[in-house]
C-alpha positions as CSV (number, residue, x, y, z in Angstrom):
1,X,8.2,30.4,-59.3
2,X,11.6,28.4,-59.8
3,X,13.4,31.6,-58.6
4,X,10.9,31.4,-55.0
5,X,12.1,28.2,-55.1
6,X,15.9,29.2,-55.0
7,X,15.5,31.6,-52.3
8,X,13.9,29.3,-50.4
9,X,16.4,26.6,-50.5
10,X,18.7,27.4,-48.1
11,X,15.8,27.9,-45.5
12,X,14.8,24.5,-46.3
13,X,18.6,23.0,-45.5
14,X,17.9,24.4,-42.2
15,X,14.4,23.4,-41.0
16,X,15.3,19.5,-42.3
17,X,18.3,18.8,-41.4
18,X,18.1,15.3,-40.2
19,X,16.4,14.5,-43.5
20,X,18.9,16.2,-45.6
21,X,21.5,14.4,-43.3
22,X,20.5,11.0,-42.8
23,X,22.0,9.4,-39.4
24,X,25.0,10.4,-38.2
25,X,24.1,13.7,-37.4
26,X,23.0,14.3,-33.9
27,X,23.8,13.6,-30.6
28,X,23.9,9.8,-29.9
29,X,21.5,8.0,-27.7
30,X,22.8,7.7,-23.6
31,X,21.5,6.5,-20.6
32,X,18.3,7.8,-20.4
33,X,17.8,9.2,-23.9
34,X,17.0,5.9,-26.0
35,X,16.8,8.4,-29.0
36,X,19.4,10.4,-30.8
37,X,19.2,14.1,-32.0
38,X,17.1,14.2,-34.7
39,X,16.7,11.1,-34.8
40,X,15.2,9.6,-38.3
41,X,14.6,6.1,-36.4
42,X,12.1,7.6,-34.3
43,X,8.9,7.1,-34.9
44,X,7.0,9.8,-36.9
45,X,3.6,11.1,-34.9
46,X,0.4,9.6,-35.6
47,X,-1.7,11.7,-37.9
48,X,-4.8,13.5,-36.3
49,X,-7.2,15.9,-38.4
50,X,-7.8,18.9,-36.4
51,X,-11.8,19.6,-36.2
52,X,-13.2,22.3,-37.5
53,X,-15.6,24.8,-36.2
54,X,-14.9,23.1,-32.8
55,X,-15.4,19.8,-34.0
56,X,-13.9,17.1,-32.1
57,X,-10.5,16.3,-33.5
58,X,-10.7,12.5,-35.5
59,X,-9.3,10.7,-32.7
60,X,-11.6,11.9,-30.2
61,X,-14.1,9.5,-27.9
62,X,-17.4,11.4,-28.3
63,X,-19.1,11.3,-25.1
64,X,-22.1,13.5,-25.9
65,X,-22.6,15.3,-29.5
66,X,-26.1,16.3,-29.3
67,X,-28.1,13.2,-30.2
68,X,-30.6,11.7,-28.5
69,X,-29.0,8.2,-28.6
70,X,-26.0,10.0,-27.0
71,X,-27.9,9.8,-23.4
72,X,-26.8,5.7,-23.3
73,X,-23.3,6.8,-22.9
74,X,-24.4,8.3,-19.4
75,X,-25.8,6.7,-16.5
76,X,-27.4,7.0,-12.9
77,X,-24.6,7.6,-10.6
78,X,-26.8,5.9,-8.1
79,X,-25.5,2.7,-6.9
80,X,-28.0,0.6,-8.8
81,X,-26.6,2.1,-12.3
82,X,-30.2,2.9,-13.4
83,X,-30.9,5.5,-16.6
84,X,-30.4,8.9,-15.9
85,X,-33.3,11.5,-15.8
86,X,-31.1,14.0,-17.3
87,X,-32.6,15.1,-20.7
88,X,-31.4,15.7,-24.1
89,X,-33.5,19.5,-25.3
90,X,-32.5,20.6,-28.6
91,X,-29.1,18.8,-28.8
92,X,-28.0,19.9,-25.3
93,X,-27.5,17.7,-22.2
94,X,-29.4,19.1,-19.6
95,X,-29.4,18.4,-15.2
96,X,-32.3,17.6,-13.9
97,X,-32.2,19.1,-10.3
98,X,-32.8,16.5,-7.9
99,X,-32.0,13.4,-10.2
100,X,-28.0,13.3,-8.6
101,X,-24.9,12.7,-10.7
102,X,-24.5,10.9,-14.0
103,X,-21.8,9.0,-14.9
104,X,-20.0,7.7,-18.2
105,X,-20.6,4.4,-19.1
106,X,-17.3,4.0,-20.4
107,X,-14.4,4.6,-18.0
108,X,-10.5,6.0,-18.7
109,X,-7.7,7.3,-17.0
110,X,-4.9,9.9,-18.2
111,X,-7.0,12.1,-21.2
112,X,-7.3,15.5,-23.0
113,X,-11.3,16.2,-21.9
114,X,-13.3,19.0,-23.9
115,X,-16.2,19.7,-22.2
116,X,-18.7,22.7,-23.3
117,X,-21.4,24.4,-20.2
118,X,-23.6,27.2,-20.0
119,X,-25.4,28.7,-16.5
120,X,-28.7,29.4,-16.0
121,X,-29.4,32.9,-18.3
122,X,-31.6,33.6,-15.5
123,X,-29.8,34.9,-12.6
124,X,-30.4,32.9,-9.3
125,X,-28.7,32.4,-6.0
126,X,-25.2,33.8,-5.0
127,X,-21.9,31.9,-4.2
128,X,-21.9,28.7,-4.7
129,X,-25.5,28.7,-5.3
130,X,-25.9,30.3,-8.5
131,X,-25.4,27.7,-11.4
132,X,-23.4,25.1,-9.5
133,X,-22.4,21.6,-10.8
134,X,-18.5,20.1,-11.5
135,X,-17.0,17.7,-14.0
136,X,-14.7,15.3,-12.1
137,X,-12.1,13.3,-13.8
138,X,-12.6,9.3,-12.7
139,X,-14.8,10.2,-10.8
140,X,-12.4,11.3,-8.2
141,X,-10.8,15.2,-8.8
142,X,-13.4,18.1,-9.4
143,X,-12.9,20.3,-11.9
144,X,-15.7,23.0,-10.6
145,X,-18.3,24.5,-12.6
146,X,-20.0,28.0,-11.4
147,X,-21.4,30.7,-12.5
148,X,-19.0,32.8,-11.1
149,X,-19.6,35.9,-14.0
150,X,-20.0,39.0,-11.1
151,X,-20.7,36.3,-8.2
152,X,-17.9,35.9,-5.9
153,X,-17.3,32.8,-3.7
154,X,-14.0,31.3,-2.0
155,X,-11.3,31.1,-4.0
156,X,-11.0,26.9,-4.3
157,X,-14.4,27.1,-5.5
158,X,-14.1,29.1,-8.0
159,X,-15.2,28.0,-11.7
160,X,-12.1,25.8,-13.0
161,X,-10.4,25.6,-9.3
162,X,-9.5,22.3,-8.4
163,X,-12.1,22.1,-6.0
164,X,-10.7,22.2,-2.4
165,X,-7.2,22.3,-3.7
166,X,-6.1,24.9,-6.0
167,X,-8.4,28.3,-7.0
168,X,-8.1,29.3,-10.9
169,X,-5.1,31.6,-11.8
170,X,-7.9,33.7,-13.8
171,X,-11.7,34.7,-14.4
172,X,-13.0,34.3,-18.1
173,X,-15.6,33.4,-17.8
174,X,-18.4,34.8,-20.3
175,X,-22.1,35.9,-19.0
176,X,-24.6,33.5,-17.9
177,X,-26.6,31.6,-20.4
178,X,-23.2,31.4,-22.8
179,X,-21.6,28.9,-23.4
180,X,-18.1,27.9,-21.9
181,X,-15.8,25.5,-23.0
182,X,-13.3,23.9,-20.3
183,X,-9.9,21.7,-22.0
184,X,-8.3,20.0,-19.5
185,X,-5.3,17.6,-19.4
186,X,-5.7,15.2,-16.5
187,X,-2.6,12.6,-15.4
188,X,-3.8,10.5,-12.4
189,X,-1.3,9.8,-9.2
190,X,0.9,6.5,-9.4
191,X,1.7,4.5,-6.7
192,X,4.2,2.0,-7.0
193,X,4.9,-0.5,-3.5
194,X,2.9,1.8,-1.7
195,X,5.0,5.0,-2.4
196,X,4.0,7.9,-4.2
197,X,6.2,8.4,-7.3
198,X,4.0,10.9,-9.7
199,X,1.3,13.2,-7.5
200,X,-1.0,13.8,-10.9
201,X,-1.6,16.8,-12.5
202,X,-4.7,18.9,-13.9
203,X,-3.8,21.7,-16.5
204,X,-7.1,23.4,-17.6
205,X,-7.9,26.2,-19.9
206,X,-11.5,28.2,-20.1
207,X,-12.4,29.9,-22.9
208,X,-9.0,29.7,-24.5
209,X,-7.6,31.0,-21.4
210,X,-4.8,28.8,-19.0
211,X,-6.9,28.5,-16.0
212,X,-4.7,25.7,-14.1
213,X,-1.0,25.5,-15.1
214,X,0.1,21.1,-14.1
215,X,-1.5,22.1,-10.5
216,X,-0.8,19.2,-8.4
217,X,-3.6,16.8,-7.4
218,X,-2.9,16.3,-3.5
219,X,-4.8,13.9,-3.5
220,X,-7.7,14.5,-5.5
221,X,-9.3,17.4,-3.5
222,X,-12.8,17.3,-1.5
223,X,-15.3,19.7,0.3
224,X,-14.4,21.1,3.5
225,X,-11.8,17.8,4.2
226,X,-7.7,18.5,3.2
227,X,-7.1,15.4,1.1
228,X,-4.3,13.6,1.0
229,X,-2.2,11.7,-1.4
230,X,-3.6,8.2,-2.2
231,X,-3.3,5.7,-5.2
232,X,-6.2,5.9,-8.0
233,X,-7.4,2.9,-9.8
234,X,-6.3,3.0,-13.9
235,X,-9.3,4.0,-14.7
236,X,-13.0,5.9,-13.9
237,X,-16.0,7.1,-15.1
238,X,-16.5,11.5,-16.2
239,X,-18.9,11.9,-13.4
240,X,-21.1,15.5,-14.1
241,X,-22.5,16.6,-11.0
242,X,-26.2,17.8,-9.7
243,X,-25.6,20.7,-7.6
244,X,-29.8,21.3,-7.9
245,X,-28.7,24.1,-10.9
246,X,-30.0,23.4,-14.4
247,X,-26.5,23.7,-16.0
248,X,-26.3,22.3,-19.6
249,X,-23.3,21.1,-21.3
250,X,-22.6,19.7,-25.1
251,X,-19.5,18.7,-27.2
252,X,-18.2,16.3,-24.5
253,X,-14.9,14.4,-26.0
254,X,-11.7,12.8,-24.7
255,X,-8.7,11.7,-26.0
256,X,-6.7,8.9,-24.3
257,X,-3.2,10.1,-23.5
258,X,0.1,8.1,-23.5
259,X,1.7,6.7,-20.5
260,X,4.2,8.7,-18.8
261,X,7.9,7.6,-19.1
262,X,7.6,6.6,-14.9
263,X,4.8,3.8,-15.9
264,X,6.7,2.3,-19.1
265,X,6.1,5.2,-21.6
266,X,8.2,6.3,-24.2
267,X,9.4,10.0,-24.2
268,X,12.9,11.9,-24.6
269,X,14.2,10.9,-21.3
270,X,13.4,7.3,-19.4
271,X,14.8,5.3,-16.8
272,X,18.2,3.7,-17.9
273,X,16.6,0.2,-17.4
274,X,14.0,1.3,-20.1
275,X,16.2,3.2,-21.8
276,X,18.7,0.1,-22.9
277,X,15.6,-1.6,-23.2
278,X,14.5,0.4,-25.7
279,X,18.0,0.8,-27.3
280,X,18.0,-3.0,-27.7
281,X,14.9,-2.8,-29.6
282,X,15.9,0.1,-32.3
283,X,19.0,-1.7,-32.9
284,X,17.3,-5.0,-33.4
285,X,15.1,-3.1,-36.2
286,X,18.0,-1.5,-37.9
287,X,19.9,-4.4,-38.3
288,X,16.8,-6.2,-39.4
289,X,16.2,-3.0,-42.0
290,X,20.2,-3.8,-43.0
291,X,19.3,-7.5,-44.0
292,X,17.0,-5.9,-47.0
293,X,19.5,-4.1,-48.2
294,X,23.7,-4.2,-49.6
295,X,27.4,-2.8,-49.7
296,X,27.5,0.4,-48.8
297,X,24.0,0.9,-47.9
298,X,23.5,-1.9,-45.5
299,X,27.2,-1.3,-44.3
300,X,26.0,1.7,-43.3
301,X,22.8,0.9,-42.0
302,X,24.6,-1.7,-39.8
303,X,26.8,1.0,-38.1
304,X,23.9,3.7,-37.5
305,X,22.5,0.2,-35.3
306,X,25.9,0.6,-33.2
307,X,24.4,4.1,-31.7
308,X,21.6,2.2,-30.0
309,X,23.7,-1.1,-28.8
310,X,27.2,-3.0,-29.4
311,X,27.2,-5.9,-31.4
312,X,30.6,-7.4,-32.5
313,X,29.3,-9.3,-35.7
314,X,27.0,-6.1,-36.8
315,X,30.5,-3.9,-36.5
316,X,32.5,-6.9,-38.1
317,X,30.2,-6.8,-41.0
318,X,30.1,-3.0,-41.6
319,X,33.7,-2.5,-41.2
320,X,34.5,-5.3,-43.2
321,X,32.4,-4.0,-46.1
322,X,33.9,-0.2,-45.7
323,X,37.3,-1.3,-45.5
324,X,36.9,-2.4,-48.9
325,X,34.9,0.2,-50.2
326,X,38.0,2.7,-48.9
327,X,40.8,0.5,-49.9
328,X,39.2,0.2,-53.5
329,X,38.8,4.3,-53.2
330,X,42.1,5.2,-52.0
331,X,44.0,2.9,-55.3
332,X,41.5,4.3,-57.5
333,X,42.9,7.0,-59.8
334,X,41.4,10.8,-60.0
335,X,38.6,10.4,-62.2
336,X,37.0,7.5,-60.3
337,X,37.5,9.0,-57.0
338,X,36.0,12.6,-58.3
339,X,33.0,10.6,-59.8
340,X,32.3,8.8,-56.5
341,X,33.0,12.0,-54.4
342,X,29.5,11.9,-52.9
343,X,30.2,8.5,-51.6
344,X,33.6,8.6,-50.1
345,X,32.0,12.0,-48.2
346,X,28.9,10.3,-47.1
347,X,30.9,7.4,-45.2
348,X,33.6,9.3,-43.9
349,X,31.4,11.3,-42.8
350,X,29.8,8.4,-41.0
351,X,33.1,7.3,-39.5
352,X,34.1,10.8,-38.2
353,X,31.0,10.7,-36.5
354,X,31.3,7.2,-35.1
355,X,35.2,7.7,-33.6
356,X,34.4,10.7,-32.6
357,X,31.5,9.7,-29.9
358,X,33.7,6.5,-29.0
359,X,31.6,4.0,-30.4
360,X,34.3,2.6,-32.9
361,X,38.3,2.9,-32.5
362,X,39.6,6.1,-33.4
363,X,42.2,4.6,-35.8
364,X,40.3,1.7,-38.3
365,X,41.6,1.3,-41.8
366,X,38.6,2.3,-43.7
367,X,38.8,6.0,-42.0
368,X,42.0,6.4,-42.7
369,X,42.1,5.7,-46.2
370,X,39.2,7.8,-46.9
371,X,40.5,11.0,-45.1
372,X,44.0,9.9,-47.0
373,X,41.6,10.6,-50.4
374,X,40.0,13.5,-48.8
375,X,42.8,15.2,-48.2
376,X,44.3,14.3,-51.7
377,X,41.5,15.7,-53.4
378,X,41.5,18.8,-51.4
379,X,38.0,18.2,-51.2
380,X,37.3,20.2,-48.0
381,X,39.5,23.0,-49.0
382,X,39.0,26.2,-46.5
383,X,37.0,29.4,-48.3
């Protein structure tokens, strides 16, 4: 085991680097990239258990599970918002032909959707008569659902097109009376002073298989009508439509999604307003971090805060502590400055990085006292 271990040690130096390094490693933060390369101050992901046997992950919204009691998380599309006629039959949710749409209760905007639906095992009608119904996100953009297992039909109407808009880049759909399981990622349009600035997309995959790759919304697509681009609201109901088939679905689930970086979200690249914004802030919790701690440490801690944003009393402090600390090193005699090797590498390492992206003067007294031992020392002697 401990000899695994070995061999596996150098493979482990390269997977973690930033760990292994600390700060000081990557690229620095710029205009638009409030983050540095591998950046340890970023915040880790949140932790989300995967379901099993296609159980919902543990973040998931459960729309419809298979209970009865599931049916008061739907309602009438009608405009008076009465209960829907569609039926729960042995945990599925089932159209009634003729009773019209149903609509979530609840209503959300940019998700991850997972729903599951099955056609009619008995074969009926043709086109887009043969087990017909659509899932449309906010109400607004139709994802289509049809039988379309041997049954051809125009192409933007096709199961998984973007109905009116874009037809599917594939068919896999299984045989009637299976099920099917449609994941989609849906990011509404935004508007901002009247000017379209993000056209929402639809990715969608059946069956496993990438159906829709970030097809654009145009608008939110229609029948027979081109649509055009136009603002959506922040948020909307999962409408399931009655085409007069009885299609069933089950396992309905969303996840919110984060904003995009365009509406205030966080991601690698942002606006440069939001991205010194957001500098500011990382800063402000690194030197607050610094506070808890002392000498080299919190010297240290203090300069990783000057990669996010200047501060002249933050630098004063680190450099005053460093200067010190490398002044003390340099006049120390062999055997100290062998014993606090690690040290003297760790913060010169810090300043080379530091003078080297501009972000302290290339000549400051601590740095050159410490390559002074460095060198001394022949500590970085070439193999």
């Amino acid at each position: 085991m401990f000899r695994t271990f070995l061999r596996l040690l150098p493979l482990l130096a390269l997977t973690t680097p930033a760990l292994a390094e600390g700060g000081f490693y990557g690229d620095p933060p710029d205009a638009t990239h409030p983050w540095a390369i591998h950046d340890m101050n970023r915040p880790q992901p949140p932790r989300v258990e995967p379901g099993e046997n296609g159980a919902p992950p543990s973040d998931a919204i459960i729309l419809f599970s298979g209970k009865p009691e599931d049916i008061q998380k739907w309602k009438s599309d009608k405009p008076n918002g009465e209960p829907t006629k569609w039926e729960v039959v042995d945990g599925v949710l089932q159209c009634v032909p003729g009773s019209g749409y149903i609509r979530t209760v609840e209503e959300f905007g940019d998700c991850q959707l997972h729903v599951e639906w099955s056609a009619p095992s008995k074969v009926e009608g043709n086109s887009q008569g043969r087990g017909n119904s659509g899932v449309f996100l906010m109400g607004q953009v139709e994802v289509q659902v049809l039988d379309n297992h041997n049954n051809p039909t125009y192409a933007d109407g096709f199961a998984s097109s973007i109905y009116g808009i874009n037809p599917p880049a594939a068919n896999p759909l299984r045989a009637p009376g299976q099920w099917q399981s449609y994941d989609i990622i849906f990011r509404r349009p935004i508007f901002k002073d009247g000017q379209q600035i993000d056209p929402g997309y639809i990715t969608v995959f059946v069956n496993g298989v990438l159906t829709q790759d970030h097809t654009p919304l145009e608008g939110g697509g229609g029948h027979k009508g081109r649509s055009k681009p136009r603002a959506f609201p922040e948020k909307g109901p999962l409408k399931i439509q009655d085409h007069g088939n009885p299609v069933r679905f089950r396992n309905i689930w969303y996840r919110p999604l984060p904003k995009r970086a365009i509406e205030g979200g966080e991601y690698s690249k942002m606006s440069e307003e939001a991205t010194a914004k957001k500098r500011a802030e990382i800063a402000k919790s690194i030197r607050e971090d610094a506070a808890k701690l002392s000498g080299n440490a919190q010297a240290l801690r203090l300069l990783e805060s000057l990669c996010y944003e200047a501060n002249a009393d933050a630098e004063k402090a680190s450099l005053t502590t460093l200067n010190a600390f490398a002044a003390e090193a340099k006049a120390a005699d062999a055997a100290k400055q062998e014993k606090q090797k690690g040290e003297i590498m760790n913060v010169a390492k810090a300043l080379r990085y530091m003078t080297h992206f501009k972000l302290l003067p290339a000549e400051n007294a601590a740095k050159a006292d410490l390559e002074a031992v460095i060198k001394a020392r022949d500590w970085e002697k070439k193999k």
